[in-house]
Residue frames as qw, qx, qy, qz and C-alpha x, y, z in Angstrom:
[[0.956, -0.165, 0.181, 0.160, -103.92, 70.12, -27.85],
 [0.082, -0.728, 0.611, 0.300, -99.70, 70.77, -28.08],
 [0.951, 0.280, 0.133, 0.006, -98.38, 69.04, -31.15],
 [0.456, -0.503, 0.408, 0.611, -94.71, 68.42, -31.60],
 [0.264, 0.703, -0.324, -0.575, -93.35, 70.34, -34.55],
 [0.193, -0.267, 0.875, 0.355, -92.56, 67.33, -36.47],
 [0.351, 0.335, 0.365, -0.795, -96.31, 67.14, -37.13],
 [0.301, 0.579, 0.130, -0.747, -97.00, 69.65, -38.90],
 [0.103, 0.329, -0.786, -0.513, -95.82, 68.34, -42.38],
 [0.076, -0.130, -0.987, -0.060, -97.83, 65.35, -41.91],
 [0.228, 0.539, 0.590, -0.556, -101.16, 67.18, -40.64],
 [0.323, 0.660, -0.175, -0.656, -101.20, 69.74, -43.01],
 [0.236, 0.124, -0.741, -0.616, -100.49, 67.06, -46.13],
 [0.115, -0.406, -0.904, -0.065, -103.65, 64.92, -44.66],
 [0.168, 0.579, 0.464, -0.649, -105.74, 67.66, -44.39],
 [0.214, 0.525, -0.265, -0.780, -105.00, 69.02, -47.67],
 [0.113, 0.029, -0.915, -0.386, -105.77, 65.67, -48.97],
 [0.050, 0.395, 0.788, -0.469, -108.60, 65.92, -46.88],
 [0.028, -0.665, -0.130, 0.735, -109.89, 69.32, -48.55],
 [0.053, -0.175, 0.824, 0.536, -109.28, 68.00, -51.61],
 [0.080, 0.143, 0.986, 0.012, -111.72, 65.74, -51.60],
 [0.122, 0.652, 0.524, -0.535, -114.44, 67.98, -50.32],
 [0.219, 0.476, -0.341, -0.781, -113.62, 70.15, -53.23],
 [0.081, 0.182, -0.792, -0.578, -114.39, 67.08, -55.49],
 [0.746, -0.084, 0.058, -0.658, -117.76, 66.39, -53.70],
 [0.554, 0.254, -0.780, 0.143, -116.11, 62.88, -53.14],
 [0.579, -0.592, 0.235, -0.509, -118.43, 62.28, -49.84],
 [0.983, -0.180, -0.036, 0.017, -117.18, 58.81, -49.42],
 [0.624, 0.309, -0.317, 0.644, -113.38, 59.49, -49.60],
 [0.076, -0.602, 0.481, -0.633, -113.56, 62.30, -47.17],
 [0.421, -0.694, 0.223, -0.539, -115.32, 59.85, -44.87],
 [0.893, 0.402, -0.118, 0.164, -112.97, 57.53, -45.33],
 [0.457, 0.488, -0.246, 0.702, -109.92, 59.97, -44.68],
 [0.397, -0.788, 0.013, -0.471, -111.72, 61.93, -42.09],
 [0.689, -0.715, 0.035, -0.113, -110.70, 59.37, -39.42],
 [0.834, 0.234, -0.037, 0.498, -106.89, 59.13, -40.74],
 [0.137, 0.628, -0.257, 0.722, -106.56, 62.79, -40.24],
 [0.702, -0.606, 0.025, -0.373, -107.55, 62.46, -36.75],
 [0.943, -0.189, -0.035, 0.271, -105.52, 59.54, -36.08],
 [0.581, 0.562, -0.123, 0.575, -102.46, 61.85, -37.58],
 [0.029, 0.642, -0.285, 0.711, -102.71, 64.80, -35.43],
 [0.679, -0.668, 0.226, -0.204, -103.22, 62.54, -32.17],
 [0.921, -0.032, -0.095, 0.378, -100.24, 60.46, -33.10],
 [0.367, 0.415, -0.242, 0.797, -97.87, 63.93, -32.85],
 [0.454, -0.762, -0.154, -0.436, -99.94, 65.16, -29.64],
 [0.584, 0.119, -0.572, 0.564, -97.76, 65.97, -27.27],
 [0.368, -0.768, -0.363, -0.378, -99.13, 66.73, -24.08],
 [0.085, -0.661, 0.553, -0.500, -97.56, 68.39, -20.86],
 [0.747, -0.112, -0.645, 0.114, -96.19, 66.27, -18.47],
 [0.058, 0.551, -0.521, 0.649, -96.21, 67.45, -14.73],
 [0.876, -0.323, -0.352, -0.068, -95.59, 65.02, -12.05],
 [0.420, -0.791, 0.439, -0.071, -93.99, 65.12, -8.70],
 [0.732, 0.425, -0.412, 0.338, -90.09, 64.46, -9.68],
 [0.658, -0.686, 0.303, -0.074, -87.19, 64.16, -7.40],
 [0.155, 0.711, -0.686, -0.028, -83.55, 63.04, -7.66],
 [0.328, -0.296, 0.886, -0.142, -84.53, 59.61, -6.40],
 [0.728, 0.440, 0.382, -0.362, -86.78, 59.17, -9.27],
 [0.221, -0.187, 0.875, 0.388, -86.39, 57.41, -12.25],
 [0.555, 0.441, 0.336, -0.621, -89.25, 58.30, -14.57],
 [0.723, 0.335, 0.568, 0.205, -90.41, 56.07, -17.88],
 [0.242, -0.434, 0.285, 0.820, -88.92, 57.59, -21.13],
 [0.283, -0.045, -0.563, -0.775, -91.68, 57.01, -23.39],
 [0.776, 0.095, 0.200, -0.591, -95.93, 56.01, -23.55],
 [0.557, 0.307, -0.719, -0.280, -96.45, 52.55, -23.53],
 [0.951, -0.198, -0.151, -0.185, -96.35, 48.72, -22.40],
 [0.332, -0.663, 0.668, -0.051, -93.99, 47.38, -20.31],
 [0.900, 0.277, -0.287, -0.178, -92.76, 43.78, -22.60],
 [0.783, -0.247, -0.455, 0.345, -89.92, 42.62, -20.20],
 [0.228, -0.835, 0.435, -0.248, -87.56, 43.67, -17.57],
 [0.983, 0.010, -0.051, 0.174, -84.53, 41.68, -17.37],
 [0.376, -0.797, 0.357, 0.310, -81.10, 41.80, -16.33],
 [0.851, 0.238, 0.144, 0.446, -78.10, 41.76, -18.62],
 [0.573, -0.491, -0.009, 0.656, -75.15, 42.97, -19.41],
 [0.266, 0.938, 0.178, 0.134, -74.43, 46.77, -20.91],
 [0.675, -0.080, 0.074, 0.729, -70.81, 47.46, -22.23],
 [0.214, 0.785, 0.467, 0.347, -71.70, 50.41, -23.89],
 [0.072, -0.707, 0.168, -0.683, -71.98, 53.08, -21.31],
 [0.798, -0.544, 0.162, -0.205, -72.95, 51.39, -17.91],
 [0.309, 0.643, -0.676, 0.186, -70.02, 49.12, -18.31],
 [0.270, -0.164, 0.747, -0.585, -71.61, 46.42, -16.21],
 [0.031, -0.294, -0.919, -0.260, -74.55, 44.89, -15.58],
 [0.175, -0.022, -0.054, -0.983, -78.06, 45.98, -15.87],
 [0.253, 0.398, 0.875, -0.112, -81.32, 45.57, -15.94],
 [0.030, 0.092, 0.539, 0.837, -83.21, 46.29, -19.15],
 [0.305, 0.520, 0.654, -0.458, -86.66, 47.38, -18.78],
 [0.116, 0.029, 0.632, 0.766, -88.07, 47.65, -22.59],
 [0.329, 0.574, 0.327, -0.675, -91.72, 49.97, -22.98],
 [0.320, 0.382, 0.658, 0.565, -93.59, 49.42, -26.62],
 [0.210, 0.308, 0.026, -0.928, -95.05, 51.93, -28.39],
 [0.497, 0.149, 0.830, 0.204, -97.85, 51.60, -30.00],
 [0.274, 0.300, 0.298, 0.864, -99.13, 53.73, -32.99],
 [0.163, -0.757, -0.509, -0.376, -101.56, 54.71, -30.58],
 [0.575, -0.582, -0.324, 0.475, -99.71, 56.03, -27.81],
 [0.059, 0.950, -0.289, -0.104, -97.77, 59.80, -27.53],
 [0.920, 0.086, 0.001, 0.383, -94.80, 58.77, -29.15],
 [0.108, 0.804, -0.410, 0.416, -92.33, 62.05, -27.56],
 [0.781, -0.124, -0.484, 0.374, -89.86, 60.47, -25.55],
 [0.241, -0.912, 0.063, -0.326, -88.60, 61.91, -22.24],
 [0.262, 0.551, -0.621, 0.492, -85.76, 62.35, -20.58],
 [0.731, -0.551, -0.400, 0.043, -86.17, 60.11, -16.43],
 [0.616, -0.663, -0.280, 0.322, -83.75, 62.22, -14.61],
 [0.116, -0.925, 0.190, 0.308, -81.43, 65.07, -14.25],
 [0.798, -0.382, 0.322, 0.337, -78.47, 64.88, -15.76],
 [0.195, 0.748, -0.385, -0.504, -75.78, 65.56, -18.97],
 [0.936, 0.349, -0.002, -0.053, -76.02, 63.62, -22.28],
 [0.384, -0.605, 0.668, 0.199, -72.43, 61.92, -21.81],
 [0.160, -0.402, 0.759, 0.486, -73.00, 59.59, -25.05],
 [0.684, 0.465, 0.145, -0.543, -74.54, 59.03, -28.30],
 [0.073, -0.283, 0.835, 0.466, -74.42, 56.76, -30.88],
 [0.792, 0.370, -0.136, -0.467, -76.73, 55.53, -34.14],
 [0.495, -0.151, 0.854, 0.052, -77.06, 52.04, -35.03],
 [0.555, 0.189, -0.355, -0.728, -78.48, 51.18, -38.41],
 [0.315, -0.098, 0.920, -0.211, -80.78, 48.41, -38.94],
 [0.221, -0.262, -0.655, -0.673, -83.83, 46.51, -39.80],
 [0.300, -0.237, 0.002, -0.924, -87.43, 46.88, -38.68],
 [0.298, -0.116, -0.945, 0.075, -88.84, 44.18, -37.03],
 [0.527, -0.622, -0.526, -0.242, -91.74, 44.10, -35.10],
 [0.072, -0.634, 0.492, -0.593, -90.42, 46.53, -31.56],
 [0.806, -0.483, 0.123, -0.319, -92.33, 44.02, -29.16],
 [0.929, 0.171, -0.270, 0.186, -90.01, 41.02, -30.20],
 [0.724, -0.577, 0.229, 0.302, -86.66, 40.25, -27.99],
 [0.772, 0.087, 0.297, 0.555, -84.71, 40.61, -31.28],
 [0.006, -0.943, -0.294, -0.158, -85.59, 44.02, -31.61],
 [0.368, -0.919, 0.041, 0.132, -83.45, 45.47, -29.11],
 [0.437, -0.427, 0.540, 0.579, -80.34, 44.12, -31.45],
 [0.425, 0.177, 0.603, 0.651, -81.01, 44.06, -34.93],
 [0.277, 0.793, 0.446, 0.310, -83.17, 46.91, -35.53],
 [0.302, 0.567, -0.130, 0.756, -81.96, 50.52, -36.31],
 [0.495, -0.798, -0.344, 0.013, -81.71, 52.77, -32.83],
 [0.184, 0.760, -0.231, 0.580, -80.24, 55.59, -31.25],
 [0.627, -0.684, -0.348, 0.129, -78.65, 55.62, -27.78],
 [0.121, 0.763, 0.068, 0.631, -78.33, 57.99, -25.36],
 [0.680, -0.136, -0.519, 0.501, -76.07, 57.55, -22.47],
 [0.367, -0.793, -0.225, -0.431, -77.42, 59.86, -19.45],
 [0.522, -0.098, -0.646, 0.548, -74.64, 60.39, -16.59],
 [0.421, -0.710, -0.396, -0.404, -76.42, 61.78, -13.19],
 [0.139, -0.667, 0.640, -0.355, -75.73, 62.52, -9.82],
 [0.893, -0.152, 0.364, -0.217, -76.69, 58.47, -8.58],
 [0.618, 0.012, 0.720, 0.316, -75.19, 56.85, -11.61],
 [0.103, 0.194, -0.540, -0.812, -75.53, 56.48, -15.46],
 [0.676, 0.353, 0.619, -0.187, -78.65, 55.26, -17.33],
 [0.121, -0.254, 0.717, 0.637, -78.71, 54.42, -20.95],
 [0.648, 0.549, 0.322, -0.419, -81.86, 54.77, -23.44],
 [0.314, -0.165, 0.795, 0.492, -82.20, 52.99, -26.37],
 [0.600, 0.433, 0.151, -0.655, -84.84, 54.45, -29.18],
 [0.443, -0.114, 0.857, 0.237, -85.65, 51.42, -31.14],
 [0.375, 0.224, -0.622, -0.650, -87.24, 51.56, -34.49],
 [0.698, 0.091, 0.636, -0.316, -90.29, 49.83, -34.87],
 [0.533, 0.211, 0.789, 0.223, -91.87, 47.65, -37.74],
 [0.390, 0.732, 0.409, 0.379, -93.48, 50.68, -39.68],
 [0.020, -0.962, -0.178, 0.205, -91.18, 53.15, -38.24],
 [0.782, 0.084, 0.169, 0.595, -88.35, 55.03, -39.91],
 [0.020, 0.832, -0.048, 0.552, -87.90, 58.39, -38.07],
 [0.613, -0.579, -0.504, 0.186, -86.08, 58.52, -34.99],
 [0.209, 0.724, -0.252, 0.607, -85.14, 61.98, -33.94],
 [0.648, -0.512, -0.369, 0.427, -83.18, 62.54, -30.77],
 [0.112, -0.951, -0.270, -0.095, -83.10, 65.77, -29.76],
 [0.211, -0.906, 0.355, 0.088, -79.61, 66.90, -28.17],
 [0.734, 0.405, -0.480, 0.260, -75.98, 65.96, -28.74],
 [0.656, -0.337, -0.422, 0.528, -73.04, 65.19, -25.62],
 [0.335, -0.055, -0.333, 0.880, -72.79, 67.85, -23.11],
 [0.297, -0.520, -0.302, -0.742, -76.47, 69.10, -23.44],
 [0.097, -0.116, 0.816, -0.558, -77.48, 69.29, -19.73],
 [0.409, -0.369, -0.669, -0.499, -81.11, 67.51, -19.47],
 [0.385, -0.199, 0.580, -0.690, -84.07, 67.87, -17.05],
 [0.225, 0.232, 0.924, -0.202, -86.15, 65.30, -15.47],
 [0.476, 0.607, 0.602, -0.208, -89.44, 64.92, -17.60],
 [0.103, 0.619, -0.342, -0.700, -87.43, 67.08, -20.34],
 [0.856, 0.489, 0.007, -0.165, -88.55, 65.93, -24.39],
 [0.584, -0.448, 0.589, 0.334, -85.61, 63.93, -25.13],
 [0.028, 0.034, -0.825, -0.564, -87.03, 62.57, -29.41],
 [0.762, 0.260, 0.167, -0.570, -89.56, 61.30, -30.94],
 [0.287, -0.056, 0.923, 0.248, -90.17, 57.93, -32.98],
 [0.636, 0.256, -0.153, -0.712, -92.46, 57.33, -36.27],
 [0.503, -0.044, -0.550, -0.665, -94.57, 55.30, -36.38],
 [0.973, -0.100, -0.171, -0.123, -94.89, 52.62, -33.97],
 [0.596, 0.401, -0.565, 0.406, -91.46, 51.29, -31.85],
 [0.763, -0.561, -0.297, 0.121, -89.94, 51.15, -28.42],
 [0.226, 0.779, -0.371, 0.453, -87.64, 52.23, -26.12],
 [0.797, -0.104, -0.486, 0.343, -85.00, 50.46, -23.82],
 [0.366, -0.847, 0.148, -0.356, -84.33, 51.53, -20.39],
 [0.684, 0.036, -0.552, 0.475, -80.57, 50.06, -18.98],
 [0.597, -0.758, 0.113, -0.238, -80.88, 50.67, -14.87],
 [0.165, 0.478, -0.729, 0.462, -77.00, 50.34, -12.90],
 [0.555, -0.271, -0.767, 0.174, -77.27, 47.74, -9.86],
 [0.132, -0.158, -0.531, 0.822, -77.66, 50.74, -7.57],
 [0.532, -0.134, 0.141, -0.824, -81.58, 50.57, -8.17],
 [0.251, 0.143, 0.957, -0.036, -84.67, 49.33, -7.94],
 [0.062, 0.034, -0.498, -0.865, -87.20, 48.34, -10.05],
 [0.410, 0.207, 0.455, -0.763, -90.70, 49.39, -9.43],
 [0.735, 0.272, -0.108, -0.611, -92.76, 48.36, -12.87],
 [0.582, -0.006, 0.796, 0.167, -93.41, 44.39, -14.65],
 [0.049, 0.119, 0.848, 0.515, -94.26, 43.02, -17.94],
 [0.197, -0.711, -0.675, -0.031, -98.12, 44.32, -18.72],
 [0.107, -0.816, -0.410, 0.392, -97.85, 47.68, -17.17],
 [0.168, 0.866, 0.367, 0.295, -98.50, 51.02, -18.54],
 [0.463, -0.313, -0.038, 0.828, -95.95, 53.71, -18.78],
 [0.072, 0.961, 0.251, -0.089, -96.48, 57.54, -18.98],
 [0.642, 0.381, -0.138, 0.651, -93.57, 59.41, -20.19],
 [0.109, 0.519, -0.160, 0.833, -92.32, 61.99, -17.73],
 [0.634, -0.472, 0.067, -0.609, -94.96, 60.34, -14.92],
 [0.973, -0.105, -0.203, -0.028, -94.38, 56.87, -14.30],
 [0.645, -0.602, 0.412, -0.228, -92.30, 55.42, -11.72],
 [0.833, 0.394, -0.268, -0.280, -90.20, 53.18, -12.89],
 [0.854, 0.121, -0.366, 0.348, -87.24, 52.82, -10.72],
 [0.397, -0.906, 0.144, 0.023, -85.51, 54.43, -7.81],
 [0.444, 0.566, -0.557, 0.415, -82.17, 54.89, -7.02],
 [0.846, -0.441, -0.301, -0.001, -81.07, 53.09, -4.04],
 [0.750, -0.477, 0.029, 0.458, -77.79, 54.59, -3.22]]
């Protein structure tokens, strides 16, 4: 199984705590711990993604639940309106984000914040997040990694002018959080509220024009 490098730190201290134990003949602590390490090294598990892409795709940027899709408006980068489609994580899911479509990171920007619960509607303003303004040949799109309630890591991987591919690793998020998808009026959207997103696989939107 491919873990992302960000891991390792974390595997390797719960193992050693793990090892520990065993040294102390402490059978109830390791089994106890046993299923914590586990849980660790599948929460960094980053598995390949390969799914039939295409310029008129518009693939999900992270594992997860779809919790709305709504339209509003996105000064930011899109400059317009939009429709937000917002994917939880949860601490089970792969939590590497991915890039949905060709294109060149045209703008970034950190928000600090606080840590609410990711599922909530207030989320998507008041907690910390990173976004990461994506211009293509169709149009722009704009991702928003949102901090969740126990997370407070969000790495994003490139700065402006990096050129990205479709299903490319875009970040990662600890612990537990979400990520915001802003679609331009020149698609459509394919997923609802309730469904189940694959980074780098799912369908999520087409371009229409």
């Amino acid at each position: 199984m491919r873990v992302a490098k960000e891991g390792w730190p974390f595997i390797g201290a719960a193992a050693a705590l793990l090892a520990a134990f065993g040294a102390l003949g402490w059978g109830w602590a390791v089994a106890l711990w046993l299923p914590i390490v586990v849980w660790v090294v599948a929460f960094f598990r980053d598995p390949p993604r390969d799914a039939v892409r295409g310029p008129e795709l518009i693939l999900a940027p992270a594992d997860g639940r779809v919790v709305s899709v709504i339209p509003i408006d996105e000064p930011a980068f899109l400059g317009g309106p939009a429709t937000r489609v917002a994917i939880f994580m949860n601490v089970f899911n792969v939590h590497v984000n991915r890039y949905p479509a060709d294109g060149t990171v045209a703008f970034r920007k950190y928000t600090p914040g606080a840590f609410l619960n990711a599922a909530v509607e207030k989320a998507s303003t008041a907690n910390e997040q990173s976004s990461i303004g994506l211009a293509t040949g169709h149009g722009k799109l704009l991702l928003n990694q949102i901090a969740g309630l126990v997370a407070r890591r969000i790495i994003t991987d490139h700065d402006t002018g990096h050129r990205a591919g479709q299903g490319e690793r875009l970040g990662l998020i600890r612990f537990g959080s979400r990520v915001d998808l802003f679609l331009p009026s020149n698609t459509k959207v394919l997923v609802k509220p309730g469904d189940l997103t694959k980074a780098g696989e799912t369908v999520v939107a087409t371009w229409t024009s």
